[in-house]
MMTF fields as JSON, N, C-alpha, C and O atoms, coordinates in Angstrom:
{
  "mmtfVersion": "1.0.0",
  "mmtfProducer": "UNKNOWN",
  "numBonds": 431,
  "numAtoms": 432,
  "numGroups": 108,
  "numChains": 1,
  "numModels": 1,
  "chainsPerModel": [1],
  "groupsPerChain": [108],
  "chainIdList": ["A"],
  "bondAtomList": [4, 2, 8, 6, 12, 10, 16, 14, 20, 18, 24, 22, 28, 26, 32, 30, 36, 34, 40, 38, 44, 42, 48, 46, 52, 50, 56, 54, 60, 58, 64, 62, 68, 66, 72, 70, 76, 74, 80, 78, 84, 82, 88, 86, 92, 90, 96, 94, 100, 98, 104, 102, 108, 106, 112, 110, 116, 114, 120, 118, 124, 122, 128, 126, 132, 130, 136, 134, 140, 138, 144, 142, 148, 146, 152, 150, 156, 154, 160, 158, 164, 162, 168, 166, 172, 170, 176, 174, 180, 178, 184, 182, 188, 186, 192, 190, 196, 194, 200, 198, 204, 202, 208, 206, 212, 210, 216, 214, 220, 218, 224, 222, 228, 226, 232, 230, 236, 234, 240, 238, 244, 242, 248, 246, 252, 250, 256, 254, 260, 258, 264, 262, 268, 266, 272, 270, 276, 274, 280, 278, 284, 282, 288, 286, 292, 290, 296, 294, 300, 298, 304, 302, 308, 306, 312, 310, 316, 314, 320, 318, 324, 322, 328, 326, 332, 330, 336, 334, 340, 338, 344, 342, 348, 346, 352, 350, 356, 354, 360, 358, 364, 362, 368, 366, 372, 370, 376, 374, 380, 378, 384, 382, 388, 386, 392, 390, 396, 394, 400, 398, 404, 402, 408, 406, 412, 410, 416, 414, 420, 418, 424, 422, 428, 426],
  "bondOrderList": [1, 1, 1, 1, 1, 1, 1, 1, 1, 1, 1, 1, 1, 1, 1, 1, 1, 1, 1, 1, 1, 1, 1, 1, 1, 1, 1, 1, 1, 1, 1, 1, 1, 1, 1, 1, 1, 1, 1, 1, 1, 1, 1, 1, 1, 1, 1, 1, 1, 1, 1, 1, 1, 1, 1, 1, 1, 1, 1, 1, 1, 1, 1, 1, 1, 1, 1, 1, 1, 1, 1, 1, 1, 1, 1, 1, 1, 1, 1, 1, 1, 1, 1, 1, 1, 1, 1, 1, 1, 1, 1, 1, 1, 1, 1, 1, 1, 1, 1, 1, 1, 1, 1, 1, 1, 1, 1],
  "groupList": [{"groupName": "UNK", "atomNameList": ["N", "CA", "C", "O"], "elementList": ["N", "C", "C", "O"], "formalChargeList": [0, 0, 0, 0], "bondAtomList": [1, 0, 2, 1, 3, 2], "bondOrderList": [1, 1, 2], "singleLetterCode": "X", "chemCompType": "L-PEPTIDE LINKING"}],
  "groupTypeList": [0, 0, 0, 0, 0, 0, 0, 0, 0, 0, 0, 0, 0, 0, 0, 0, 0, 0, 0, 0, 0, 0, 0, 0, 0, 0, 0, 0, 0, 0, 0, 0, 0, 0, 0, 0, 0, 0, 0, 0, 0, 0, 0, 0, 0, 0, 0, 0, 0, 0, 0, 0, 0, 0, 0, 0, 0, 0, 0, 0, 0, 0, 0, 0, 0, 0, 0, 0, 0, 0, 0, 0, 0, 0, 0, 0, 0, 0, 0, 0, 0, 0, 0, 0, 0, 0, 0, 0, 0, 0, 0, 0, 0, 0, 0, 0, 0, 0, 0, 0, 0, 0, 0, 0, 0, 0, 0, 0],
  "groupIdList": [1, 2, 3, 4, 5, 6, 7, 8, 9, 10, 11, 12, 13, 14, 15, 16, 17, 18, 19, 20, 21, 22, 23, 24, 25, 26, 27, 28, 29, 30, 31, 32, 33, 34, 35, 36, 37, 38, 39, 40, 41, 42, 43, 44, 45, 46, 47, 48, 49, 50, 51, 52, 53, 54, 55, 56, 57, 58, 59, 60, 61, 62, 63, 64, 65, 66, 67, 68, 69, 70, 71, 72, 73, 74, 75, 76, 77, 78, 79, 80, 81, 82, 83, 84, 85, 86, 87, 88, 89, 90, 91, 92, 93, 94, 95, 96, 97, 98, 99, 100, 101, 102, 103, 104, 105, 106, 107, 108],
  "secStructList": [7, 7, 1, 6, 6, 7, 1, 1, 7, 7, 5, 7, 7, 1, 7, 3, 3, 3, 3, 3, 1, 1, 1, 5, 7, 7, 1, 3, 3, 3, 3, 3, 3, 3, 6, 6, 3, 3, 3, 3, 1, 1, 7, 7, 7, 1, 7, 6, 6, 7, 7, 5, 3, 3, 3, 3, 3, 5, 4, 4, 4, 6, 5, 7, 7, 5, 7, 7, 3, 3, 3, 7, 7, 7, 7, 1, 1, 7, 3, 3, 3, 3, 3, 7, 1, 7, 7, 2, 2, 2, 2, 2, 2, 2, 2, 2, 2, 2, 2, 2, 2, 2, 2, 2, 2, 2, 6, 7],
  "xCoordList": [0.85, 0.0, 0.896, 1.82, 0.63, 1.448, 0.878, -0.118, 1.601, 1.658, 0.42, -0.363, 0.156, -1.381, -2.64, -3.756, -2.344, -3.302, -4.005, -5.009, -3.167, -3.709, -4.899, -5.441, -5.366, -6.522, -6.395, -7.068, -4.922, -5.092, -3.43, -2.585, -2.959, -1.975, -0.664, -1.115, 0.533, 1.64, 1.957, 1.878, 2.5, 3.031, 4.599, 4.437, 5.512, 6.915, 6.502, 6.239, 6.272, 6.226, 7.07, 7.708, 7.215, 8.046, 6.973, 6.166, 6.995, 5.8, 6.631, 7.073, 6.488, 6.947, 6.033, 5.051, 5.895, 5.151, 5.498, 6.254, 4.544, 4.949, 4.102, 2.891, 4.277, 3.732, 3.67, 4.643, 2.292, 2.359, 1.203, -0.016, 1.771, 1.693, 1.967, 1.565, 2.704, 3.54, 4.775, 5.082, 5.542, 6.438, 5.819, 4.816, 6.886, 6.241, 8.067, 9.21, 7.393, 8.496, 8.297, 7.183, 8.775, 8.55, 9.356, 10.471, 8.506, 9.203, 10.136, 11.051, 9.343, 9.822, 9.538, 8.481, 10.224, 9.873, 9.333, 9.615, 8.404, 7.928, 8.45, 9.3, 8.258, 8.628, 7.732, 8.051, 6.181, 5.374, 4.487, 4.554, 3.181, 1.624, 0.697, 1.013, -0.46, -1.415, -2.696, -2.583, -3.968, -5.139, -5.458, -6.605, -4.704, -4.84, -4.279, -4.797, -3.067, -2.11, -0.672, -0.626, 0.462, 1.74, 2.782, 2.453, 4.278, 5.473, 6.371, 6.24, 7.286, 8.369, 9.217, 9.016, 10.395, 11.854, 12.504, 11.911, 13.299, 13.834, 13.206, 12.191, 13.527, 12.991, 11.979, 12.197, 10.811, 9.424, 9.596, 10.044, 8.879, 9.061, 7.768, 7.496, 6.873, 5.046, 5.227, 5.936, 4.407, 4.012, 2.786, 1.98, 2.816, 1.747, 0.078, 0.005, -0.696, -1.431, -1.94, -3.099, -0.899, -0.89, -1.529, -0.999, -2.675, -3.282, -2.268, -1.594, -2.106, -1.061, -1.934, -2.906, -1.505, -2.176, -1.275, -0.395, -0.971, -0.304, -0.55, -1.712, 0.289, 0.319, 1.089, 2.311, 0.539, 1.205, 1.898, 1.314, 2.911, 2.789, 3.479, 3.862, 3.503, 3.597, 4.587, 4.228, 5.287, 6.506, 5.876, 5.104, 6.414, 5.904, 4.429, 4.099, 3.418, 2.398, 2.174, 1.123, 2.965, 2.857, 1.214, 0.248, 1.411, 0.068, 0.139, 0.704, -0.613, -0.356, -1.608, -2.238, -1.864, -3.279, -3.123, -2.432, -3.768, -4.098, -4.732, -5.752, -4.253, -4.797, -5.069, -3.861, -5.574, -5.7, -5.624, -6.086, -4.286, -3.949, -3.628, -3.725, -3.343, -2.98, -1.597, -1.277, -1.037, 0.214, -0.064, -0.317, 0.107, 0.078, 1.03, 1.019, 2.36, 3.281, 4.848, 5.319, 5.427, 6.741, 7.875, 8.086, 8.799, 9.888, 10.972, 10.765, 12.279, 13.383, 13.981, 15.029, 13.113, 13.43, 12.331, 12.597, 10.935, 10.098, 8.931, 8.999, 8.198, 6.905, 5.937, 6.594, 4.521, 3.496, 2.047, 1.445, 1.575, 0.49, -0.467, -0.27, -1.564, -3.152, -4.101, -4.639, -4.306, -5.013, -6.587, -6.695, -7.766, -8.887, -9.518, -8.925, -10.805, -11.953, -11.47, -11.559, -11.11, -11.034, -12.221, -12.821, -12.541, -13.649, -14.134, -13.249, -14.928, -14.746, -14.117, -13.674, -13.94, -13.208, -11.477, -10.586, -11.367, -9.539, -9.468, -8.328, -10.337, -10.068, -9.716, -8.756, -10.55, -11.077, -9.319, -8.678, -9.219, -7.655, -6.855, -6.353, -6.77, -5.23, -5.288, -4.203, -6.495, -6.594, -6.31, -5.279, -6.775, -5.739, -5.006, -4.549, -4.07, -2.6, -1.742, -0.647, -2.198, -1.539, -1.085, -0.102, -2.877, -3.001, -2.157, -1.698, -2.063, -0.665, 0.401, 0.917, 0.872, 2.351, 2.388, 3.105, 1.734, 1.857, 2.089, 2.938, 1.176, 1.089, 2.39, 2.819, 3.219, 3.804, 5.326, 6.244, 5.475, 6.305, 6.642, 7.755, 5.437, 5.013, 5.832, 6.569, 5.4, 5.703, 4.299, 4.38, 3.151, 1.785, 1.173, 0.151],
  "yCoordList": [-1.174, 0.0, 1.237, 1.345, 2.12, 3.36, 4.22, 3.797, 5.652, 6.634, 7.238, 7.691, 7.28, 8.313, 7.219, 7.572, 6.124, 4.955, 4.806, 4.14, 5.646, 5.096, 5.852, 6.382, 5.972, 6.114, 7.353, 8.381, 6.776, 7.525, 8.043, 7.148, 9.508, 9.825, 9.279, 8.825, 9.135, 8.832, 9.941, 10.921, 9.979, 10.712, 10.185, 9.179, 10.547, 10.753, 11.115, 12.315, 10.306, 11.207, 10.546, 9.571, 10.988, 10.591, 10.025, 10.71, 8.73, 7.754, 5.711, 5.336, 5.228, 3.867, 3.313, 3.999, 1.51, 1.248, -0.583, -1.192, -1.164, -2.138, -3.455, -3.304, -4.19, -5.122, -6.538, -7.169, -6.863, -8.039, -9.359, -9.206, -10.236, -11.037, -12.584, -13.22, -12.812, -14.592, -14.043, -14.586, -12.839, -12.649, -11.075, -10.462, -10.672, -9.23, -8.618, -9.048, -7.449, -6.442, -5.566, -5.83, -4.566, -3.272, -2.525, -2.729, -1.261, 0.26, 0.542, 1.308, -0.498, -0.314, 0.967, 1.456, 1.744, 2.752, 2.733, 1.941, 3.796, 3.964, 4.501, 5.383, 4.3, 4.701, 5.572, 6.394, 4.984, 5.953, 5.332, 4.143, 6.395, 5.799, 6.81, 7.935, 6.239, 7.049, 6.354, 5.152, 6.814, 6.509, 5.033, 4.626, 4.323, 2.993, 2.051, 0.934, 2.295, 1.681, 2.0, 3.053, 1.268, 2.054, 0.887, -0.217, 1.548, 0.823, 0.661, 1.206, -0.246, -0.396, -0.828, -1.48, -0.233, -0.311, -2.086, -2.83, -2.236, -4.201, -5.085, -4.807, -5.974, -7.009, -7.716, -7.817, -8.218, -8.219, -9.453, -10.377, -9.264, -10.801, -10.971, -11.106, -10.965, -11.64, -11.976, -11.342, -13.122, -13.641, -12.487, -12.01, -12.163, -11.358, -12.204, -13.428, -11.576, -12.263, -12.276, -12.507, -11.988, -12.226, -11.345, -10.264, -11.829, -10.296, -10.035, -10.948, -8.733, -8.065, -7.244, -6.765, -6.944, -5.868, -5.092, -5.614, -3.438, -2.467, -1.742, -1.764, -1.071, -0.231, 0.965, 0.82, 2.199, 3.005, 4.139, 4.233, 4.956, 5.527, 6.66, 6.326, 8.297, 9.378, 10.116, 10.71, 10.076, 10.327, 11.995, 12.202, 12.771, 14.31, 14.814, 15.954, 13.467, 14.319, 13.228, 13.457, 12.194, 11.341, 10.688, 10.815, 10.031, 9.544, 7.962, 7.829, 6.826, 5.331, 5.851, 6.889, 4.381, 4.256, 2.768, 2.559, 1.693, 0.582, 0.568, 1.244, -0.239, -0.64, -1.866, -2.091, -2.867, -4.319, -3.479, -2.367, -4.921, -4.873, -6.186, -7.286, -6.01, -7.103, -7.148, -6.106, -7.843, -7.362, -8.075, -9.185, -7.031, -7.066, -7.333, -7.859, -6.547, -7.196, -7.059, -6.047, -8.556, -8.333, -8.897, -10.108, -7.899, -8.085, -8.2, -8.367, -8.141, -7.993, -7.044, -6.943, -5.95, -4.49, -3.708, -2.562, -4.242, -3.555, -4.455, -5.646, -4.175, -4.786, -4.011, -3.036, -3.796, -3.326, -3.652, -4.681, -2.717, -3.784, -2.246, -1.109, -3.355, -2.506, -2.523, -3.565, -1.336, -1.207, -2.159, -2.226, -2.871, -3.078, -3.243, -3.369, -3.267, -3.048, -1.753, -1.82, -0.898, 0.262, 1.213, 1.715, 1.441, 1.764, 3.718, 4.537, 3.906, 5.576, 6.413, 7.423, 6.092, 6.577, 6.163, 7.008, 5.173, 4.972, 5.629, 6.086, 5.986, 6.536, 7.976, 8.52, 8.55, 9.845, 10.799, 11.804, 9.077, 9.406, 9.926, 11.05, 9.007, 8.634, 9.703, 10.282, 10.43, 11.739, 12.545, 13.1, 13.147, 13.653, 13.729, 14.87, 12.554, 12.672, 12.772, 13.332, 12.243, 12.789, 13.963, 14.461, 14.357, 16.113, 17.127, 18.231, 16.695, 17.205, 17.613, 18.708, 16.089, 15.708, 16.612, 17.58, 16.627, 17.911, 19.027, 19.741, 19.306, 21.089, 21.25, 22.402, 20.295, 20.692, 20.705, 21.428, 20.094, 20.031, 21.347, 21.835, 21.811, 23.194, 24.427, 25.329, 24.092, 25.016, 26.194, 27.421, 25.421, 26.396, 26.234, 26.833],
  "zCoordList": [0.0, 0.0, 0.0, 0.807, -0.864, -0.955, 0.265, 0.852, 0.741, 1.225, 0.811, 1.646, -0.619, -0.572, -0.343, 0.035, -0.577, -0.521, 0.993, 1.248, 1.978, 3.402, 3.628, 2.658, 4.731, 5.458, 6.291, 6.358, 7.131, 8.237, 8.206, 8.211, 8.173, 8.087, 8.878, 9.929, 8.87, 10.156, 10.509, 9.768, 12.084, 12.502, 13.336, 14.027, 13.332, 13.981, 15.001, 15.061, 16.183, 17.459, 18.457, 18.061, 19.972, 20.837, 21.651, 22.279, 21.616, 22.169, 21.45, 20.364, 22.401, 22.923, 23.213, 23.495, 23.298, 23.917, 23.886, 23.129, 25.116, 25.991, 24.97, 25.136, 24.375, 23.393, 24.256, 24.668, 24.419, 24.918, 23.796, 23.714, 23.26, 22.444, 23.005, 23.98, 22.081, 22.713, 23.56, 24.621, 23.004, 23.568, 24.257, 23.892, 25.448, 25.842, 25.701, 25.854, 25.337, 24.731, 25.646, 26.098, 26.254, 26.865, 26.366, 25.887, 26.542, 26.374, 24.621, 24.317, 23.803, 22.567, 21.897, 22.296, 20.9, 20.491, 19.235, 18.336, 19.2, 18.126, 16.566, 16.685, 15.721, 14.405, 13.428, 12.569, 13.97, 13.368, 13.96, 14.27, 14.263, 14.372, 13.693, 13.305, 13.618, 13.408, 13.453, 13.697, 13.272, 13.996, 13.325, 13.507, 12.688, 12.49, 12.826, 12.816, 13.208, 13.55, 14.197, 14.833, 14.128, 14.763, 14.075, 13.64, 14.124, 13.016, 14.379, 15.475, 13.925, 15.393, 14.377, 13.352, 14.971, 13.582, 14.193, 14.974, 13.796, 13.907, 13.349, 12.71, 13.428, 12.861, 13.827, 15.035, 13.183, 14.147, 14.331, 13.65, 16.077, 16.689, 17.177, 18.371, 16.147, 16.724, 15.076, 14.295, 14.776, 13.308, 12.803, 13.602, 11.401, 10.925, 11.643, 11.759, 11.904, 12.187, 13.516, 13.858, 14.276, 15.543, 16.893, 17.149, 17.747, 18.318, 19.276, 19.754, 19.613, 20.513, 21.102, 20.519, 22.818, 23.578, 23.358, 22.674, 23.792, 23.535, 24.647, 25.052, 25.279, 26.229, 25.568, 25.521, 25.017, 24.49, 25.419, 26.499, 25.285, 26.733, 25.504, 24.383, 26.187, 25.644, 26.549, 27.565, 26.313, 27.591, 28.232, 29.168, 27.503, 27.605, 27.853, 28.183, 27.571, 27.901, 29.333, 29.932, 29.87, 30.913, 30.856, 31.608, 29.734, 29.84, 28.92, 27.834, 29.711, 28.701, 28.175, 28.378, 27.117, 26.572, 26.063, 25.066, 26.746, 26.064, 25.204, 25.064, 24.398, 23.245, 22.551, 22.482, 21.971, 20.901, 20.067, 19.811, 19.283, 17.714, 17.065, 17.609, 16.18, 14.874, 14.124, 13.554, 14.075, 13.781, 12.004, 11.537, 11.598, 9.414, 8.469, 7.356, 9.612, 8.815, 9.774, 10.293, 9.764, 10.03, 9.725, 9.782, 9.326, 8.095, 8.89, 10.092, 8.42, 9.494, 9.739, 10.377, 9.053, 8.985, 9.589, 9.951, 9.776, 10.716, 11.289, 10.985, 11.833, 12.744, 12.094, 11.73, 11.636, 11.944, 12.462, 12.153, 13.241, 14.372, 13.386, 12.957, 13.506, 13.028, 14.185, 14.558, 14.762, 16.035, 15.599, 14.374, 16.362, 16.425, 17.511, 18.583, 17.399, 18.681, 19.389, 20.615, 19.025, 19.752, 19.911, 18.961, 21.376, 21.976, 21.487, 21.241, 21.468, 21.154, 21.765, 21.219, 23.226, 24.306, 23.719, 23.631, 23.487, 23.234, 21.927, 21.847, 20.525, 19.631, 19.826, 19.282, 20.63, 21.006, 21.53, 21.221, 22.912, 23.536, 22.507, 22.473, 21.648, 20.732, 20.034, 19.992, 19.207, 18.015, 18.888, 18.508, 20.335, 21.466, 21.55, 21.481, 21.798, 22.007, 20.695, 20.762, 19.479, 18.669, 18.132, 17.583, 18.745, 18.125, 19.54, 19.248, 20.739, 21.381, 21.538, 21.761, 21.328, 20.502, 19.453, 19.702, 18.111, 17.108, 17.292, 16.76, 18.237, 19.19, 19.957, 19.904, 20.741, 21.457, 20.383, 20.77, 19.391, 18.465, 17.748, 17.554, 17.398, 16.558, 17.561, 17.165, 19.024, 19.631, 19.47, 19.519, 19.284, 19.256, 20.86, 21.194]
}
């Protein structure tokens, strides 16, 4: 899928998060997210396919946000998990904290 093909834009932000699957990862960092999903740089250690809980955490604005996902694709060059069942309340969070993170970047 190309860059204009998506849905939901990426963002570069300073936000990590704790992946629990078959294996549990903590405090991994992020590479990109956005309101569909999120990228983690290395080589991915859950099989595509695979449901993962997520504990996202936002360092600067000190705030987690659980989350369920799907992991879509993983190469030996990246991971990607596709958020689902997300409640209106956890959508609501995340367009929040993204739209934060942006603001506090801008310096607005």
């Amino acid at each position: 899928m190309t860059a204009d093909a998506r849905l939901h834009p990426r963002y570069s932000l300073d936000a990590h998060a704790d992946v629990i699957g078959e294996e549990v990862v903590l405090c991994r960092p992020l590479v990109d997210i956005s309101l569909g999903g999120c990228r983690f740089a290395g080589p991915g250690w859950e099989d595509p396919g695979a449901d993962v809980q997520l504990v996202l955490t936002f360092p600067s604005l000190k705030v987690n946000l659980p989350l369920s996902g799907m992991v879509v694709r993983a190469t030996e060059r990246d991971m990607g998990v596709r958020f689902h069942n997300l409640t209106d309340e956890q959508k609501w969070a995340l367009r929040k904290h993204i739209r934060d993170l942006q603001t506090q970047a801008t310096g607005e």
